[in-house]
C-alpha positions in Angstrom: 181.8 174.9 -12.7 183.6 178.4 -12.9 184.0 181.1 -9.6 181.2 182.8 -8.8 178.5 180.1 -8.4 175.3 181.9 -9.8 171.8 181.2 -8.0 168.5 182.0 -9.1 165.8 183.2 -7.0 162.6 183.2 -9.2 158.7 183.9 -9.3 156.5 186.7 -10.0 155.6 189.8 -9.2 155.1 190.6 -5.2 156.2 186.4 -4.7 158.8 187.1 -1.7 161.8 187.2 -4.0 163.6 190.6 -2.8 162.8 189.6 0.7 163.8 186.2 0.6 167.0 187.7 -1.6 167.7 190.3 1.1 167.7 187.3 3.7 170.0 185.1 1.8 172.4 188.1 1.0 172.8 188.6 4.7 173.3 185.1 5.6 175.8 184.8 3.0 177.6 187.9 4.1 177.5 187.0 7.3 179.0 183.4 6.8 181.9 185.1 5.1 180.4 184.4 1.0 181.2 187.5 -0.7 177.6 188.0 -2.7 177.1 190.1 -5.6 173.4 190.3 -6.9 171.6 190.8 -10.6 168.2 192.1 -10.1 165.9 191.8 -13.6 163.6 194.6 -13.5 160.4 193.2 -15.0 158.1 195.3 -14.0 158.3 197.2 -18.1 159.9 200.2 -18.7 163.1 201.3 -17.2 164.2 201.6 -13.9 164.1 204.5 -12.1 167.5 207.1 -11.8 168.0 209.6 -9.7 167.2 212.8 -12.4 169.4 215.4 -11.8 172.3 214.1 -10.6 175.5 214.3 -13.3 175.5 210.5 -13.9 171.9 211.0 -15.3 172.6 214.3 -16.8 175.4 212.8 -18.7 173.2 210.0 -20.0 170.5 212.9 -20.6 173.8 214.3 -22.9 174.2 211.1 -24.9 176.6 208.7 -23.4 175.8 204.9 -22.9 177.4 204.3 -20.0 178.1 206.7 -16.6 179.8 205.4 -13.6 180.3 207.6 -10.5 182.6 206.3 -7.6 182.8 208.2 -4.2 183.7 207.2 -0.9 184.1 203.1 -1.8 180.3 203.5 -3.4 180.4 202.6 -6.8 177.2 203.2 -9.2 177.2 202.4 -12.9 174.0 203.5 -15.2 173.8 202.0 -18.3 171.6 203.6 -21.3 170.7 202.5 -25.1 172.2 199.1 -24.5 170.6 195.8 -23.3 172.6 193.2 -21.6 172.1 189.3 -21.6 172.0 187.5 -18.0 175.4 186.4 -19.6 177.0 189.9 -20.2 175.5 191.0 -16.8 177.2 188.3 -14.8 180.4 188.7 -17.0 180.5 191.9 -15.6 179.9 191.3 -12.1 182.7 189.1 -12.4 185.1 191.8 -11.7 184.6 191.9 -8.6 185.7 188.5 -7.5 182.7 187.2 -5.4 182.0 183.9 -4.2 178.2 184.2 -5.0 176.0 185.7 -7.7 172.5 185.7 -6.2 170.1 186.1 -9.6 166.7 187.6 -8.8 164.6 186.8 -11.9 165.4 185.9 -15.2 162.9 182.8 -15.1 164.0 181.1 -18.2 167.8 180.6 -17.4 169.0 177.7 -16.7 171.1 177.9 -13.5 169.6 176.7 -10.0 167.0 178.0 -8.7 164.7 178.9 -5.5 160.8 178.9 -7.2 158.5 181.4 -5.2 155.1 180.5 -5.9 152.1 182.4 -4.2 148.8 181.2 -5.2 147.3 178.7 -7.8 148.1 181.3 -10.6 151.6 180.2 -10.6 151.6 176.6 -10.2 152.3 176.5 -13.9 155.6 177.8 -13.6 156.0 174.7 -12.0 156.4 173.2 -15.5 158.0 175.6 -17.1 160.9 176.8 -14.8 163.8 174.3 -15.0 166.5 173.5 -12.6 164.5 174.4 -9.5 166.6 172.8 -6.1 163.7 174.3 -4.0 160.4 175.8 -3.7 158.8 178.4 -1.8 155.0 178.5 -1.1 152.6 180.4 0.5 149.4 178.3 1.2 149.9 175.2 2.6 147.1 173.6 0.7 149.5 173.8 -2.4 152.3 171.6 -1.1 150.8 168.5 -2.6 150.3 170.1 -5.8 154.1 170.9 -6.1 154.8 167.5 -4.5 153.1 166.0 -7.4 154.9 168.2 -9.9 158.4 168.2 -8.6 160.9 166.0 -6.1 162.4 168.5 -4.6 162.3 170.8 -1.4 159.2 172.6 -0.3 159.2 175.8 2.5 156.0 177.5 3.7 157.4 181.1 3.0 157.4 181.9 7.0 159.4 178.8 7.7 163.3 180.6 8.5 164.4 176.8 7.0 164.2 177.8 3.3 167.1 180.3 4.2 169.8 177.7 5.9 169.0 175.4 3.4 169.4 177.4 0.5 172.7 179.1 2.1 173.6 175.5 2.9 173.6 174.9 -0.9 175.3 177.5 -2.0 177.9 176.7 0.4 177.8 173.1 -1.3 178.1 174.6 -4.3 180.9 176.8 -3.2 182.6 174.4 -1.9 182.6 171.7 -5.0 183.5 174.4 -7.3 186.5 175.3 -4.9 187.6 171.7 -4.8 187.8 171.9 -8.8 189.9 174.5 -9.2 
């Protein structure tokens, strides 16, 4: 295991993740973990800029890449050019985190936090991999994912998911520490 440990938190669309992200971020943060995140934007289409501003006017112009820094704040558009999950945490290794918090990108194979909301997406029970816990939100499911997988399950109310998932990371932090 190589510095940053990377963590997944996956489902779909309206599931919890940003919350549940947002709530591990502080935790993290707040346990002295510095976090960077990678959010996939799977919604289609591109996400939104800021028009007018000269980062986006100079993609308007042609160039791939803009980056704008001001004040510590440091905001990087990319255009014609699609990045792996790879490439993207390659480049958020610069900045020497302990903690890349993934939010999406299913399919990978890192661990994971699985958000599922209602019986629609019990099947990504079967096809996510790596999942350390689950999230739910109806508590008639939990035997459903107990059949399906031995791991951790949270009601998505319950504040545990977070101290156990931080107290994971930390486990993970901490084991990768010990190797290098």
């Amino acid at each position: 295991m190589v510095k940053p440990i990377i963590f997944q938190v996956v489902g779909y669309q309206n599931s919890g993740k940003t919350t549940l992200t947002s709530k591990l971020i502080e935790t993290l943060s707040t346990q002295g973990l510095k976090t960077v995140t990678i959010k996939h934007h799977g919604h289609g289409g591109k996400p939104d800029v800021v028009d007018q501003k000269d980062s986006t006017i100079h993609l308007s112009a042609g160039a791939i890449v803009s980056l704008v820094e001001g004040n510590g704040r440091l905001i990087l558009q990319a255009e014609k050019c699609e990045f792996s999950l790879e490439q993207q945490i390659e480049l958020m290794k610069f900045f020497h985190s302990d903690v890349i918090l993934v939010e999406g990108h299913k399919s990978e194979n890192y661990p994971k936090l699985l958000l599922v909301r209602d019986n629609r997406d019990l099947p990504l029970l079967d096809l996510v991999n790596n999942v350390q816990a689950v999230v739910y939100w109806k508590e008639e499911m939990i035997d459903l994912i107990s059949a399906k997988l031995d791991v951790p399950a949270f009601l998505i109310y319950d504040e545990a998911v977070i101290n156990w998932t931080v107290q994971l990371i930390k486990k993970l932090v901490h084991n990768m520490d010990k190797k290098n």
